[in-house]
N, C-alpha and C positions, 0 to 999 in steps of 0.2 A: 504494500500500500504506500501512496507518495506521501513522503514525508512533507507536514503542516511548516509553512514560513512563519518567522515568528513574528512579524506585522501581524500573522490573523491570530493568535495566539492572544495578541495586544499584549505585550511586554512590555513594562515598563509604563503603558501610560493609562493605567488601570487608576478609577477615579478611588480615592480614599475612602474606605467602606464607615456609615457609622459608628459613635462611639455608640450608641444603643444598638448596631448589630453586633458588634465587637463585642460587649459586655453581657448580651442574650446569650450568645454562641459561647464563652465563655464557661457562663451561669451554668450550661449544663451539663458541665465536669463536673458539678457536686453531686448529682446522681449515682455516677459511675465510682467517684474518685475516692465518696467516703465509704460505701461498701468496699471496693476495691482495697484500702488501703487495711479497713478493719477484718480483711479476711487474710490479707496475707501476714499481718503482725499479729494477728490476736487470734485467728481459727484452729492454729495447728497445738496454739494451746491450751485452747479451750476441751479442743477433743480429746487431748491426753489425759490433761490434769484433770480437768471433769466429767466431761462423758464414759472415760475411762477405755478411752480405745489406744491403743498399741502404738508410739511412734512412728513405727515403719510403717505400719497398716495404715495408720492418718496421715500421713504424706503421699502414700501408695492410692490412696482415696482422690487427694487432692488432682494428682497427676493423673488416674484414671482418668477424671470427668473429662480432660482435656482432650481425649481422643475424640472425642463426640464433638469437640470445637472444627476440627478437620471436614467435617461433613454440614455443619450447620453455618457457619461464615460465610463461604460462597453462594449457597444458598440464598443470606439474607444479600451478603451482597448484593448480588445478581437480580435478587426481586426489587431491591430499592433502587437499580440502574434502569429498569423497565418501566417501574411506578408513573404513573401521571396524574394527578393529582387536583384540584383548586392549592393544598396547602404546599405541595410541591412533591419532588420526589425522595425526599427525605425526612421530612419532617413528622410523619404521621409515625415513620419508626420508632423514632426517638423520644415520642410521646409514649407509644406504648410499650417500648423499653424499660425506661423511667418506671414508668407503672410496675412492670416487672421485677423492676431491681429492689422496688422497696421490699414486695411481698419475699421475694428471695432474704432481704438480710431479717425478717423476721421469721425465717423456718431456719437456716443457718443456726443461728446464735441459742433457739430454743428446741434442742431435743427434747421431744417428752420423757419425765421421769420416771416412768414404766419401760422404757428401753433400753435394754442393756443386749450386751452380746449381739448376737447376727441381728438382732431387731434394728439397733442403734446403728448398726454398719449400713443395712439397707436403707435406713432413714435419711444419713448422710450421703450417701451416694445416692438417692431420689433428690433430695437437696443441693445438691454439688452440681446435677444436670439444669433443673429448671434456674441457677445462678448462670451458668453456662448459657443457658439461651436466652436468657435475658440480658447479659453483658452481650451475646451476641446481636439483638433486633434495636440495644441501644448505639454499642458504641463502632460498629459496622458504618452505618450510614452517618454516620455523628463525626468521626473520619473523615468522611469524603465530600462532607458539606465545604471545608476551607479553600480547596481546589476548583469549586464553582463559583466559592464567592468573589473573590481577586483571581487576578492573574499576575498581579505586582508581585515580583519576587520579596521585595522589604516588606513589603504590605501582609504577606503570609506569615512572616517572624512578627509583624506585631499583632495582627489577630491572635498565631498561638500564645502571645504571650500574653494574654487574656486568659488560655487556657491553664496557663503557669500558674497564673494567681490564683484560679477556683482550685487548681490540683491543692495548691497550696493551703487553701483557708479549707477546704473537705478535707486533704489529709491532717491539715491541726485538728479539726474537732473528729475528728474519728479518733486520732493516737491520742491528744489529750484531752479532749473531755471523755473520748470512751472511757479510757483508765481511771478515768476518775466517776464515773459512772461505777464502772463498775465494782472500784472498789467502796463506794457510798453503798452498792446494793451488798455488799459483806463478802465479795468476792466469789460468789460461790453463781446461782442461774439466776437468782434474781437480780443481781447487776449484769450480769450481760442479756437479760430480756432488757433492761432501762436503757444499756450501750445500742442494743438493738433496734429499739422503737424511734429512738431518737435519731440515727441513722436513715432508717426508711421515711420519718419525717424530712430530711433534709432532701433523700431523694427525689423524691414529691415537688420539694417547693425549687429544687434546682431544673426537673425536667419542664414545668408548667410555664416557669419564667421563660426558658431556653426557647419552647414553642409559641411563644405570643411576640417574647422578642426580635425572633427571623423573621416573622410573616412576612419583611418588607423590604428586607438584605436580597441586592442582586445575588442573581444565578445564572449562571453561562453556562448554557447545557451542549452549546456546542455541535452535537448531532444525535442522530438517534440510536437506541441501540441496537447494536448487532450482533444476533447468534452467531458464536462460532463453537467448534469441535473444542474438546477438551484436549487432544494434541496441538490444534493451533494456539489452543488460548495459552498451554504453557510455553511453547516458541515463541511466540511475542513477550509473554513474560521473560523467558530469560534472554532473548535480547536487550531488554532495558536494565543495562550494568548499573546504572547511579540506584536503578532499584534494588538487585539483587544485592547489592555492596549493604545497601540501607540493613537489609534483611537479617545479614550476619550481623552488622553493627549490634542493632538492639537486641539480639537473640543472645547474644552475648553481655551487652548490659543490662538487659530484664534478667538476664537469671543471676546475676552479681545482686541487683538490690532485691530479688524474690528470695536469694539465698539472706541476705541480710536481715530484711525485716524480718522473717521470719527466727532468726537466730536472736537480734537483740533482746526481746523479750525474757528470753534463756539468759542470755549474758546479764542484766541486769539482775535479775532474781535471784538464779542457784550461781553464779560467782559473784557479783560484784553487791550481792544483797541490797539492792535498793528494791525500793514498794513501786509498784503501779504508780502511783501519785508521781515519782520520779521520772518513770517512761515514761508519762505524759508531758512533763515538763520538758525533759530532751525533746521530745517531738515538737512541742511547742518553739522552743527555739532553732530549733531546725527549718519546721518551713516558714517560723518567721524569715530567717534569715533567706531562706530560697526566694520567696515574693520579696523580700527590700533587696535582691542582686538583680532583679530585670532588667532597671532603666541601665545598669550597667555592662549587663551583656548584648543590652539591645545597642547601645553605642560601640562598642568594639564589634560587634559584627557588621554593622555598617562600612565602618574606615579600614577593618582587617582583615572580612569576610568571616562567612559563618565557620565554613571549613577548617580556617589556622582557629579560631579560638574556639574552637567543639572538640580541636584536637586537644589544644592544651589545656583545658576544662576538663578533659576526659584525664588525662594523665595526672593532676594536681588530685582530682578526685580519687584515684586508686591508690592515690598514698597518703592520702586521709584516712580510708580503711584498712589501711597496713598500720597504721597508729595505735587500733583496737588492740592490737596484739602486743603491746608492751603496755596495759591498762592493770591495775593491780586493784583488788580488794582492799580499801582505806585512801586511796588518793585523793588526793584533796576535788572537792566536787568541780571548783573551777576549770578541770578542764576535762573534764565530762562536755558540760556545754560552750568549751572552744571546739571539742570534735563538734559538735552539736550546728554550731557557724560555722565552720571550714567544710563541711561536708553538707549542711542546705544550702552555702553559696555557691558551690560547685557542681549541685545536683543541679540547682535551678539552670545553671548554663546547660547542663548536657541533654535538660528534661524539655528547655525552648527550643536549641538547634536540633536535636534527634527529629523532633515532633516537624519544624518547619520544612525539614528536607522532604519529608513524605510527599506533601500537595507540589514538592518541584518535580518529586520524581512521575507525579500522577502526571503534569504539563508535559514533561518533556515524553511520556508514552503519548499522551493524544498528539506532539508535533510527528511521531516514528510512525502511529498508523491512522491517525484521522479518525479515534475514536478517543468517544467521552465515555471510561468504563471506572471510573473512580471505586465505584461500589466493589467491584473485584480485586481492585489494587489494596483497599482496604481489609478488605475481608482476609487477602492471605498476609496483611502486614498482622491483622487482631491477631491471627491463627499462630504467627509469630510469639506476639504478645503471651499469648495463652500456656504457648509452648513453654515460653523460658519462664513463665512461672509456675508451672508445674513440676519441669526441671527443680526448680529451686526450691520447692515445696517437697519432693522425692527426695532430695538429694540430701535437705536439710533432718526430715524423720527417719531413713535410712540410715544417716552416720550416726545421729545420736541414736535410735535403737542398737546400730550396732557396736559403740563406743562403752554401751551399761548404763544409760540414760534413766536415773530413781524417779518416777513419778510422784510429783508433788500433790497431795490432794489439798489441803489449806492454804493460808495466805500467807504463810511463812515460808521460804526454802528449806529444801534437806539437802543433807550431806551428801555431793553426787563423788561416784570416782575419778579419781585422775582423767581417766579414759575419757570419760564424760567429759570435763572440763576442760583437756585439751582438745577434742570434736568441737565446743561449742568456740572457742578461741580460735580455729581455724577457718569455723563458717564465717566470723564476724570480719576476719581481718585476711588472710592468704586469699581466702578464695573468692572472695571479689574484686583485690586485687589484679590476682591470672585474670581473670576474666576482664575485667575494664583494658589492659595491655592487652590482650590480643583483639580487643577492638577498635583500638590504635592504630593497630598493623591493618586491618580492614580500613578504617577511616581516610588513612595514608593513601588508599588507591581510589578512593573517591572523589571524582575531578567537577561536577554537574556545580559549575559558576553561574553568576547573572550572566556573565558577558557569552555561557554556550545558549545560554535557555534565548538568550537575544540573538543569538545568530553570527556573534563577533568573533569567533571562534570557530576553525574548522571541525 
C-alpha cells in the first residue's frame, strides 16, 4: 500500500486541542489507574496473607488470567476500529469499561468468607477474568483515542501528560489512602472492602467525566476500516520497527515496576517493618513527586527530544532501584522518601515518553499503509501491558514461595528466613534494574523523530 505524505498526515500544524479535552481525556486514567495500581501492590497480598492462598499459586493466578488478555484485546480493538457511532468510535467503550472496572475492584478485594481452598481459587480466577475484560473494553480504545485526537507530534506529549497526572493522583489514593483505609478497617476484609468501595467510587467518577468531556475533542479518523487476514495484519505489524522496538521497551519496563510494586509491600512489612500507614506515605511522595517533574520533562523533551531524555530517565531510574538493595532495617526514614522522589521523578519521565511514543508509532503505521487501525495497535500494545504484568506478578509469588516465604496472617510481621528476605531484596532492587538496562539497549535503536514523522528524513 502507498505510503501517506506527511502534509496529509498534517504534521506539525495540528491546531492545539482543548484544555477541557486534555483534562477529560486525562480524567479517565482514574478508572483504570487506581484499580490498576491497587491490584498490582496490594492483591498478591491480600490473597496470601488473607484469603490464604499459596504465593506461587497467587501469582500463578494472576499470570493465568493474562492469557485470556491475548484473545480478548484485538477483539475489543478491532470492534472499537469499526464502531460508528453519534458519541464516536471510542467512546461508548470506555464508558462501559469504566462501569466494568468498578464492579471488578469490588469482587477483587472481597472474597466471600465461606471460601477457602478450591472454592476461593475458583473465585479468584472468575475474578481475575471479568478484571481482565474490563481493563480490556476500557483501556483498549482509551489508547487509541490520542492518535485521533492531534497529529502534532509535541501536542501528543502534552495531552499524555494529562494522563501522567490522573496516573498520578489515582495511583496516590489507591497506594495511600488505600493503606490507610485499610489499615482504619483493622487490616484484616473489612479494610480492604473500605480500600475497595472507595476505588470503584473513583472509577465511576473518572470514566463519566472522561465521556462528557471528549464529546467535543476532534477526531481524524482518516479512512475506513479495512479487513484484512491475520497473516497480513501481522506483516504490516512487524514492519512498523519504531512499533515493535516500543513493544520490547515497555515489556521490559512493565515487568521491572509489576515486579516492584508488587515486592514493596513485602519489603516494607517483613524487612524493613514499617505499617501500611508508611507505604502509603512513600506512595504518597512518590507520585507526588512524578506529577510536580512534568513541566520539566515536558521542557527537555522539546529542546533534547523525547528519545535522549527517555533514554536517560530510563537509566537514572534503574539505579534508583538498585538503591533498595543497600536499604537496612533502622535507617533513618529520611531516605526512605529520597528513594521515594528520585524514583517518582524519574518514573514520571519514563511513564510521559513511553506512553507519547505509542500514538507516533500509531501515525507513522497509517503514513506505511493508508490505514487508521489504532484500535489494533493498541490492543496488542494492552496485551503487552498485561503480559509484563503478569510476568511480574509470577515471577514475584514464584520466588518468594520458592525462597520459604512465612505467611503473615495479622498486622504485624513475622520472622521470615534468610531465603525469604534475600528473594524479597532482589525483587525490589536487581531485578528491575536488568530489566530497565536492557531496555536501554532497545530504546538505543529506536530512531521515529519529528523531523521522520514530517518527512525531513529519508
Amino acid at each position: 500500500m502507498a505510503t501517506i505524505a506527511a502534509s496529509e498526515t498534517g504534521q506539525g500544524g495540528a491546531k492545539p486541542l482543548s484544555l477541557k479535552a486534555c483534562i477529560g481525556w486525562g480524567m479517565g486514567t482514574l478508572a483504570v489507574a487506581a484499580l490498576f495500581n491497587s491490584v498490582n501492590v496490594l492483591l498478591l497480598r491480600y490473597l496470601v496473607d488473607h484469603v490464604g492462598i499459596g504465593a506461587a499459586l497467587a501469582g500463578t493466578l494472576v499470570a493465568g488470567s493474562k492469557l485470556y488478555d491475548a484473545v480478548i484485546d484485538p477483539i475489543v480493538g478491532s470492534a472499537s476500529d469499526r464502531t460508528r457511532s453519534k458519541h464516536g468510535r471510542r467512546r461508548p467503550f470506555v464508558l462501559a469499561g469504566g462501569v466494568m472496572l468498578a464492579i471488578a475492584a469490588l469482587l477483587l478485594f472481597n472474597v466471600p468468607g465461606g471460601f477457602d481452598g478450591t472454592a476461593a481459587v475458583i473465585y479468584v480466577g472468575i475474578a481475575l477474568l471479568f478484571y481482565s475484560t474490563a481493563y480490556a473494553v476500557f483501556s483498549v480504545p482509551y489508547m487509541a483515542m490520542p492518535a485521533e485526537m492531534t497529529t502534532d507530534y509535541h501536542e501528543r506529549s502534552r495531552l499524555i501528560s494529562f494522563r501522567v497526572y490522573a496516573v498520578g493522583a489515582a495511583s496516590l489514593v489507591a497506594t495511600f489512602v488505600g493503606p490507610l483505609l485499610i489499615a482504619r478497617g483493622g487490616g484484616g476484609q473489612s479494610g480492604h472492602t473500605m480500600m475497595s468501595l472507595f476505588v470503584a467510587t473513583l472509577a465511576i467518577v473518572g470514566t463519566v467525566y472522561c465521556f462528557r468531556a471528549t464529546r467535543d475533542a476532534p477526531f481524524h479518523y482518516g479512512s475506513e476500516h479495512v479487513r484484512l487476514g491475520i497473516v497480513e495484519k501481522i506483516r504490516q505489524l512487524a514492519g512498523n520497527t519504531p512499533f515493535m522496538l516500543l513493544l520490547v521497551i515497555k515489556m521490559l519496563q512493565l515487568t521491572a515496576l509489576a515486579v516492584t510494586q508488587a515486592a514493596t509491600p513485602f519489603l516494607f512489612k517483613q524487612v524493613l517493618g514499617f505499617s501500611d500507614t508508611m507505604l502509603g506515605l512513600y506512595f504518597l511522595v512518590f507520585y507526588v513527586s512524578m506529577m510536580l517533574s512534568q513541566q520539566v520533562w515536558m521542557r527537555f523533551g522539546r529542546t533534547m527530544g523525547k528519545r535522549k531524555i527517555y533514554l536517560i530517565s530510563t537509566a537514572l531510574y534503574a539505579l534508583m532501584y538498585l538503591s533498595w538493595y543497600f536499604v537496612v532495617s533502622g535507617e533513618p526514614v529520611y531516605l526512605t522518601f529520597l528513594r521515594a522522589i528520585g524514583l517518582g521523578a524519574t518514573a514520571g519521565a519514563v511513564l510521559l515518553f513511553g506512553q507519547s511514543l505509542l500514538p507516533d508509532t500509531m501515525e507513522w503505521d497509517y503514513r506505511r499503509t493508508g490505514l487508521r487501525r489504532e484500535g489494533v495497535l493498541s490492543a496488542v500494545y494492552t496485551i503487552v501491558e498485561k503480559l509484563a504484568f503478569a510476568v511480574g506478578a509470577a515471577l514475584t509469588g514464584i520466588l518468594l514461595g520458592a525462597s520459604g516465604y512465612v505467611r503473615a496472617t495479622g498486622a504485624a510481621g513475622v520472622t521470615q528466613p534468610q531465603s525469604a528476605v534475600n528473594a524479597i531484596y532482589f525483587l525490589a532492587s536487581f531485578a528491575p534494574m536488568i530489566l530497565l538496562a536492557l531496555s536501554c539497549v532497545a530504546l538505543w535503536y529506536y530512531d521515529l523523530s519529528e523531523e521522520k514523522l514530517r518527512g525531513e528524513e529519508a
